[in-house]
C-alpha positions as CSV (number, residue, x, y, z in Angstrom):
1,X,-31.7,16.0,-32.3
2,X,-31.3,19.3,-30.7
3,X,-33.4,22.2,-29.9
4,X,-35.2,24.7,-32.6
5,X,-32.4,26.5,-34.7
6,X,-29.8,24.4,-34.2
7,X,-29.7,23.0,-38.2
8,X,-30.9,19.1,-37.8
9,X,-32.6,19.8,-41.2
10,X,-29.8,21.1,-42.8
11,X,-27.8,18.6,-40.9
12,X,-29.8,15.3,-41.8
13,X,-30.2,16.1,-45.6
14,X,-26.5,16.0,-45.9
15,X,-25.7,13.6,-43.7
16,X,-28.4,11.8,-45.6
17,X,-26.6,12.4,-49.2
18,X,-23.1,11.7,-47.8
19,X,-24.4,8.0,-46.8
20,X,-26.9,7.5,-49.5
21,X,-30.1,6.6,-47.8
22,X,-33.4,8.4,-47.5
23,X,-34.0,11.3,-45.3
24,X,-36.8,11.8,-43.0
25,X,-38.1,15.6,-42.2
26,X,-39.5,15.0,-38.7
27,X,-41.8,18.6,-38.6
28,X,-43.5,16.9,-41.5
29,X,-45.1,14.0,-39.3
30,X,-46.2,16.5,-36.8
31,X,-50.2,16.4,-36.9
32,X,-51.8,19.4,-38.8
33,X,-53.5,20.7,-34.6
34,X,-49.7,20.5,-33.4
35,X,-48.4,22.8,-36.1
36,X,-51.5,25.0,-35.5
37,X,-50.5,24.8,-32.2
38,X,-46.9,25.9,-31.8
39,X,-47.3,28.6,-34.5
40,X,-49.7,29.7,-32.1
41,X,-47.0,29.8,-29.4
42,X,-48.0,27.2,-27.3
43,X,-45.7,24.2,-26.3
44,X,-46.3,20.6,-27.0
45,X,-46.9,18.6,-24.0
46,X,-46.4,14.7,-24.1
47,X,-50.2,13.7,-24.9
48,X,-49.6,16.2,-28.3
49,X,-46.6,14.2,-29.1
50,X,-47.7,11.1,-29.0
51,X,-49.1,10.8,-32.4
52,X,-46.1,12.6,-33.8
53,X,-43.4,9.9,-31.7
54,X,-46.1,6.7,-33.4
55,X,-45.2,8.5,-36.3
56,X,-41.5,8.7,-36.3
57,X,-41.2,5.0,-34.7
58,X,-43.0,4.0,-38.0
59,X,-40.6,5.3,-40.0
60,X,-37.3,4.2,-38.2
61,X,-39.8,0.3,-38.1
62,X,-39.6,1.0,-42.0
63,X,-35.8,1.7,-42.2
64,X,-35.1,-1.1,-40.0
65,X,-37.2,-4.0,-41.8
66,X,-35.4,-2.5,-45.4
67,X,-32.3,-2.9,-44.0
68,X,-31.5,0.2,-45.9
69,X,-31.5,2.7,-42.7
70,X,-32.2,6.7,-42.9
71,X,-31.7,9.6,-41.5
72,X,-34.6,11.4,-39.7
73,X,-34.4,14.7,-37.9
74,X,-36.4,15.5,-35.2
75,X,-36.1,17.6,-31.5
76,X,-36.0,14.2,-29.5
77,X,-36.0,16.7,-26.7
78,X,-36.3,13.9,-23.4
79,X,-34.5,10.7,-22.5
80,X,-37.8,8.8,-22.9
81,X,-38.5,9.8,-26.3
82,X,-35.1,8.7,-27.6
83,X,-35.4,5.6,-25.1
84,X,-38.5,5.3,-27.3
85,X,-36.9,5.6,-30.8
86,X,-34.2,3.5,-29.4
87,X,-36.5,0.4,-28.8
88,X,-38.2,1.2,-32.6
89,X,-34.7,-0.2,-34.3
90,X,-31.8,-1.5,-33.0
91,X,-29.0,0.7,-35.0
92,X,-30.8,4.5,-33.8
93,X,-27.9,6.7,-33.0
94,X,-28.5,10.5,-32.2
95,X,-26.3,13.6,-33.2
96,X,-27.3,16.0,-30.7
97,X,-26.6,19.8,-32.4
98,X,-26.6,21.7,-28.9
99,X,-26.9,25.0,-29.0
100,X,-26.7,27.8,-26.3
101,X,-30.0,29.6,-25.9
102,X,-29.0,33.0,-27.7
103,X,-27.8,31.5,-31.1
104,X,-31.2,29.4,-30.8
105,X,-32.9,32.5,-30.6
106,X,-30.9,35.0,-33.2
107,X,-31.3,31.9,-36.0
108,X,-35.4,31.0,-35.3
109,X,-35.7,34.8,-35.4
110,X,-34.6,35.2,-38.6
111,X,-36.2,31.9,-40.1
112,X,-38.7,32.0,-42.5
113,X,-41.2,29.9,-43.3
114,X,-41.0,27.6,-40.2
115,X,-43.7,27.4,-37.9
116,X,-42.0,27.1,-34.7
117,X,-41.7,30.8,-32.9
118,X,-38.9,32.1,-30.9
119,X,-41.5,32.3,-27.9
120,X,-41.3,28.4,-27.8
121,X,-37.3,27.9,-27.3
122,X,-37.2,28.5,-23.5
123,X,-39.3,25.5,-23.4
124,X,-37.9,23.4,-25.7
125,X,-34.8,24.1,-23.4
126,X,-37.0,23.6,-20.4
127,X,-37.5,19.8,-21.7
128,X,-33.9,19.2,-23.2
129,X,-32.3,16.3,-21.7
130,X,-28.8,16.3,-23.5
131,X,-28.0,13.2,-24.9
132,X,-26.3,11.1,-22.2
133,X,-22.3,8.8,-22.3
134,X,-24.8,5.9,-22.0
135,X,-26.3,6.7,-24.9
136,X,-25.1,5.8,-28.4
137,X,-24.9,8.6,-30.7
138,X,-22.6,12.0,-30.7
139,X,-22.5,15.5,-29.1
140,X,-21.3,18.3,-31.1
141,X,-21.2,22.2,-31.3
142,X,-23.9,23.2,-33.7
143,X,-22.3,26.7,-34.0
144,X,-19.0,25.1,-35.1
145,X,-20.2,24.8,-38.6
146,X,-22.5,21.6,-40.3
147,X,-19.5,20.3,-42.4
148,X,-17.2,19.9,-39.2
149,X,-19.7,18.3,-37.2
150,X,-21.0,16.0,-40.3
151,X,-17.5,14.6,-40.2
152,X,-17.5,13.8,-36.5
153,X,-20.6,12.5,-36.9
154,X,-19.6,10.1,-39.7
155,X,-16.8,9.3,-38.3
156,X,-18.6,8.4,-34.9
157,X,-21.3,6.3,-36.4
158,X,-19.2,4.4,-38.9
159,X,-17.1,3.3,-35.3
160,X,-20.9,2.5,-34.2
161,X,-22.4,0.3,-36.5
162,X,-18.5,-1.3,-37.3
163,X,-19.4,-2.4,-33.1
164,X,-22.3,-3.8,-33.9
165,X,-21.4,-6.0,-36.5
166,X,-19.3,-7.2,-34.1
C-alpha cells in the first residue's frame, strides 16, 4: 500500500515470486471511467472506488477460499478501505511503502505508461492514513531500496502468519 510512485508494483511482483503465490496488479481492477478519470487529473472519491474496493475484496475472497494466498498491490489510501480488505480474509497484512511527497513526485514524473498524473499526488496524500500499530502489516522506507524492505517485509509476515497458526 502506499501513495503513487512509491513501487507497490515492483514491490508485490517480487514479494510475490519470493513466496510463490500469484500476484494481483490492483490499477488493473480499476473500472475503465476511473482510469479515464485520473488520467484526466481528477481524484477518485469514495462512490468511484467502490466498484474498484468489490473488486479487490473478490480477489483476496478468492485467495482466501484456495488457501493458496497472494499478493495484491493497491493504494489502500484510508483506514476504512484496509478495515475493508481486512474483513475480506482473515490473514490481509499491509506493507505500507511511505514515501515523502518530493520522491513521489520526481518518480510519477518520470513514469511512463501509467495513467496516474503527478497532479493527483497531493491528494492521494490528502487521503493517506498511514498504516496504524494496531494494524497488522509493516511500515518501511520506500526510498531505502525494494530488496531491503522485501526482507523486512518477509521477515515481518512470516512472524505474522507463524501467530496465527498459533
Amino acid at each position: 500500500m502506499g501513495v503513487s510512485g512509491a513501487g507497490k508494483s515492483t514491490a508485490a511482483r517480487l514479494l510475490a515470486e519470493r513466496r510463490e503465490v500469484p500476484f494481483v496488479e490492483g490499477d488493473l481492477l480499476h473500472p475503465a471511467t476511473n482510469i479515464a478519470r485520473m488520467a484526466a487529473g481528477h481524484p477518485l472519491d469514495d462512490a468511484d472506488r467502490e466498484p474498484w474496493l468489490r473488486a479487490l475484496d473478490g480477489r483476496i475472497r478468492d485467495a482466501t477460499r484456495t488457501g493458496r494466498g497472494a499478493v495484491l498491490s493497491c493504494s489502500a489510501l484510508k483506514r476504512a478501505y484496509r478495515d475493508r480488505l481486512r474483513a475480506a480474509g482473515p490473514g490481509v497484512w499491509f506493507l505500507y511503502l511511505a514515501l515523502d511527497r518530493e520522491t513521489a513526485r520526481r518518480r510519477v514524473a518520470h513514469r511512463h505508461g501509467h495513467f496516474m498524473p503527478a497532479a493527483l499526488l497531493d491528494s492521494q496524500f490528502a487521503a493517506l492514513d498511514p498504516l496504524a500499530p494496531d494494524e497488522p502489516g509493516l511500515t518501511v522506507d520506500a526510498a531505502e531500496g525494494t530488496p531491503a524492505a522485501l526482507d523486512r517485509a518477509e521477515a515481518a509476515l512470516e512472524r505474522f502468519e507463524a501467530g496465527r497458526r498459533g
